[in-house]
C-alpha positions in Angstrom: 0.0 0.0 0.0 2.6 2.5 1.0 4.6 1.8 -2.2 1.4 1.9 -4.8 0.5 5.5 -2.7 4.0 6.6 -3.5 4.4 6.3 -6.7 1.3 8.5 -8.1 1.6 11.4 -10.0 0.3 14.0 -9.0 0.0 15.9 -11.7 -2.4 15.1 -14.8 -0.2 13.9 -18.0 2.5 12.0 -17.0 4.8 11.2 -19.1 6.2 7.4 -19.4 9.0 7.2 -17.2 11.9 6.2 -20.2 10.9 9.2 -21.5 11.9 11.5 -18.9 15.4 12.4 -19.5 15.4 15.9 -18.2 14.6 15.4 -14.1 14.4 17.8 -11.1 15.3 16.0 -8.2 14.1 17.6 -4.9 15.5 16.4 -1.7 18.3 15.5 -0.4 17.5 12.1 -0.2 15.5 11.8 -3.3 18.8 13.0 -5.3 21.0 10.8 -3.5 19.0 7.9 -4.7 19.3 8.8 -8.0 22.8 9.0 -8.3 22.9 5.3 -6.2 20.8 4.4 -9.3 23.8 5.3 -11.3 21.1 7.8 -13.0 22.2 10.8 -12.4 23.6 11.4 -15.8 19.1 12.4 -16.4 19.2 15.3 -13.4 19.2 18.8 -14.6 18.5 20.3 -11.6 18.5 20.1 -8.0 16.7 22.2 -4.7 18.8 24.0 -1.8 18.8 20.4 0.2 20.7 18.4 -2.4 24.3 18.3 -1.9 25.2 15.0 -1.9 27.3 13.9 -3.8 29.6 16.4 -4.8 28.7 16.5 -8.3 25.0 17.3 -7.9 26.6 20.7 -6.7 26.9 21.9 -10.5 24.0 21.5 -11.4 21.6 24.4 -11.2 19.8 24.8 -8.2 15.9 25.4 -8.3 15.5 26.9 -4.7 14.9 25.4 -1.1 11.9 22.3 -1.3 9.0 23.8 0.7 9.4 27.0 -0.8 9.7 26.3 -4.7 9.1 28.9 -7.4 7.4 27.7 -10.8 10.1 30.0 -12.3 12.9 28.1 -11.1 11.6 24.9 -11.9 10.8 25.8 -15.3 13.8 26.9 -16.0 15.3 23.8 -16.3 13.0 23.0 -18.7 12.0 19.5 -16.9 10.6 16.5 -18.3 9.8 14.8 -14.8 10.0 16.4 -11.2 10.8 14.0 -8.2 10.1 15.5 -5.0 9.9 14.5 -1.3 6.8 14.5 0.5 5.6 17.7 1.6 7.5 19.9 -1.3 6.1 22.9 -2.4 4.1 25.3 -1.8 0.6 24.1 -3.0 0.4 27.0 -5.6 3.6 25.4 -7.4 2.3 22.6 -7.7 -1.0 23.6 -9.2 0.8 25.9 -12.0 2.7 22.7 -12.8 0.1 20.8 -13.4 -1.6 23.3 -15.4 1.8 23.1 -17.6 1.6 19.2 -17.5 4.9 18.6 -16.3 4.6 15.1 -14.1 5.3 15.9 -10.7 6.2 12.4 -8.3 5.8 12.5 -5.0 8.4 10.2 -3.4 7.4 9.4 0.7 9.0 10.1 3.6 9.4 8.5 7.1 11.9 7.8 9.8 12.5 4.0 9.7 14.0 1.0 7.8 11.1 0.3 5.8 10.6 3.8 4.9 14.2 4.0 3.6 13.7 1.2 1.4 10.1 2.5 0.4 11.7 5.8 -0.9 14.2 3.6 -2.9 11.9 1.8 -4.9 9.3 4.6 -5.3 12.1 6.2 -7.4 13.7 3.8 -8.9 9.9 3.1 -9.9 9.6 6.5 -11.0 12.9 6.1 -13.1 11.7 3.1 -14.6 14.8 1.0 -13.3 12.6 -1.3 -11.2 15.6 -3.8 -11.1 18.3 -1.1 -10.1 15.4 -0.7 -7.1 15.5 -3.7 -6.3 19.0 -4.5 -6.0 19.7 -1.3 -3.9 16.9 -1.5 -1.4 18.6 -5.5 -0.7 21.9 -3.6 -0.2 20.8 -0.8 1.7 18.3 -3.2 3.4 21.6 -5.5 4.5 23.4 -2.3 6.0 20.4 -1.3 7.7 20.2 -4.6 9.7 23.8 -4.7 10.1 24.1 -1.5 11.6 21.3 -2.3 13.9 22.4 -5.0 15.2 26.2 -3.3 16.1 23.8 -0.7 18.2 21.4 -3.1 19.8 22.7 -4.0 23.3 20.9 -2.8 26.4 19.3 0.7 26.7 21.2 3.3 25.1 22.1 7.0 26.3 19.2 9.9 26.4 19.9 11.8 23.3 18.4 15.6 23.0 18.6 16.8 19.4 18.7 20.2 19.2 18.3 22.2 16.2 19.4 25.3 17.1 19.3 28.1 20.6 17.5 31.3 19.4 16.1 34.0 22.1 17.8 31.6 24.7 15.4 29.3 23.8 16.2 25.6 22.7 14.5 24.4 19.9 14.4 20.4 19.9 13.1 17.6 18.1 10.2 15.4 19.6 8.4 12.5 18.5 8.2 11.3 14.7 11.1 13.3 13.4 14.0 12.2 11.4 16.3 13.2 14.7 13.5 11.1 16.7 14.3 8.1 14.2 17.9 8.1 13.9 18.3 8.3 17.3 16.4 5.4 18.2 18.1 3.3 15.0 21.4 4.0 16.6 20.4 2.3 20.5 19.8 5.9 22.0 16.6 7.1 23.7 14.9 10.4 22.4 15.1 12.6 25.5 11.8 14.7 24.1 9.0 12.3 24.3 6.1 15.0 25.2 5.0 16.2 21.8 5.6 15.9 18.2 8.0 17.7 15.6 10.4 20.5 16.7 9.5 22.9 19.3 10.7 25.2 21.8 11.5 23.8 25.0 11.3 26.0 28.2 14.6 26.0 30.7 12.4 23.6 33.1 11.6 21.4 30.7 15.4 20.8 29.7 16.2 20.1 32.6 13.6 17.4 33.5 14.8 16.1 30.2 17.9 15.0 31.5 19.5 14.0 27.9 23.2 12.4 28.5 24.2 13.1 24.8 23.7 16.8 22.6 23.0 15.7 19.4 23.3 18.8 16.5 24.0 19.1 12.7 27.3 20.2 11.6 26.5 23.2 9.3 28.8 23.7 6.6 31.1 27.4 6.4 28.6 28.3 10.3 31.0 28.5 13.6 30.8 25.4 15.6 28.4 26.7 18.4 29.2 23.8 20.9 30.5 26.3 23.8 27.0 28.1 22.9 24.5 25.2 23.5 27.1 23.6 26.1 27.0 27.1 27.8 23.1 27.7 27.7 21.9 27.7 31.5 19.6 25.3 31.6 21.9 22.8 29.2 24.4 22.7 31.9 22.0 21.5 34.6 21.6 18.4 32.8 23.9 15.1 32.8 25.2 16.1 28.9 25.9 19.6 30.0 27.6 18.9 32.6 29.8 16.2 30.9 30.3 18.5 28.2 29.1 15.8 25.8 27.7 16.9 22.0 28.0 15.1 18.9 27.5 17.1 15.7 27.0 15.0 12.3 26.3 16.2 8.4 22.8 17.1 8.3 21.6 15.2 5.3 24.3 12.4 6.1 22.3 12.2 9.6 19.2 13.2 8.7 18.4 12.4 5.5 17.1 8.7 5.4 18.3 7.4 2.2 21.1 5.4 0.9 23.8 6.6 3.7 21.5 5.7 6.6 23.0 2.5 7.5 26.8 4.4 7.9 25.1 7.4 9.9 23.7 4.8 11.9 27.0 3.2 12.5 28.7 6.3 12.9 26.1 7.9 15.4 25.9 4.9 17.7 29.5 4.6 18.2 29.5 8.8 18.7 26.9 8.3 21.6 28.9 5.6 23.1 32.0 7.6 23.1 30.1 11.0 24.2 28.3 9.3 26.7 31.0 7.1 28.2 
């Protein structure tokens, strides 16, 4: 069911997949998965999000996924848009479709099977059904073997926390990609009062009690650890006071595609050490 649902169009007029030769791939993981295809050769554009690997890089970017323009995307002069769930905004998507232009939504989630569903929903897409295949197996095998490296008793209380503005600390909750990854690599989500990212007052970091700091690394932005470290209600808690923060790639940790199995390894093994 949650392959059939990804893999419609939404837009009217699609073309045949071997026909599309000109694609927009939007998200990061959506554009990594087309280069694990080996079909990136067809992308001829990319959004803000994709910039992995290096060689997507030259090719011209058609803005930031949740706030495409028609402009941009047109410009390209696509035969086939893949796009994560949720791209947009709504309006873009409706001027597409008045242009025809086949527009695939690919889905997202936060777990093993939702990595393999975005696989094949593209490769699908692509019309390499076979290339698919034989990636979700492999991704699929790194998945498990990663898990099974992390598994081992109850893990550290991670907070992930995407960023301190007004003195306030914004972290993820419930059915995020931090929420997921964290609990793929052994840890314990240290926000399990509400969903998405919010806001957390100084009490409620506090009575959080997270062992580990877990951040993105932000490419060309200063490091920040003594800032988070140094917030007042951070150092109250057991990872403040241990000093102990991990920072990973954002896509690489984030992202859920083909990478997920070695951010899994890598983030277990960076909790262990930070909360050792």
């Amino acid at each position: 069911m949650i392959r059939a649902l990804a893999l419609v169009a939404v837009l009217a007029g699609a073309l045949p997949a071997a026909a599309s030769d000109r694609i927009v791939s939007v998200g990061g993981a959506v554009t990594e998965i087309v280069h694990a295809l080996g079909e990136g050769h067809r992308l001829v554009g990319r959004d803000t999000t994709s910039t992995y690997p290096q060689a997507v890089r030259d090719l011209p970017d058609v803005g930031y996924a949740r706030r495409l323009s028609p402009e941009g995307l047109l410009s390209v002069n696509p035969d086939l848009i893949l796009a994560e769930e949720g791209a947009g905004p709504p309006e873009t998507v409706d001027l597409l479709r008045t242009a025809a232009i086949p527009f695939v939504e690919i889905p997202d989630g936060h777990d093993r099977a939702a990595v393999l569903a975005k696989i094949e929903a593209v490769a699908d897409a692509l019309g390499v059904p076979d290339k698919g295949a034989a990636l979700a197996a492999e991704v699929g095998a790194a998945l498990d073997a990663a898990a099974a490296e992390a598994a081992g008793g109850p893990g550290p209380k991670v907070m992930f926390v995407m960023s301190v503005q007004g003195g306030r600390v914004l972290a993820a909750g419930r059915n995020t990609a931090a929420d997921g990854i964290i609990r793929l690599a052994g840890g314990e989500n240290a926000i399990r009062d509400f969903e998405g990212y919010k806001p957390l007052t100084d009490e409620a970091v506090t009575l959080a009690a997270p062992d580990v700091i877990l951040m993105m690394a932000r490419e060309g932005a200063a490091d920040g650890a003594d800032q988070v470290l140094d917030h007042p209600a951070i150092r109250t808690t057991p990872a403040g006071r241990a000093r102990a923060l991990v920072r990973m790639d954002g896509l690489f940790l984030l992202g859920f595609g083909p990478r997920t199995g070695d951010a899994v390894r890598e983030l277990s093994a960076a909790l262990a050490k930070a909360g050792s």
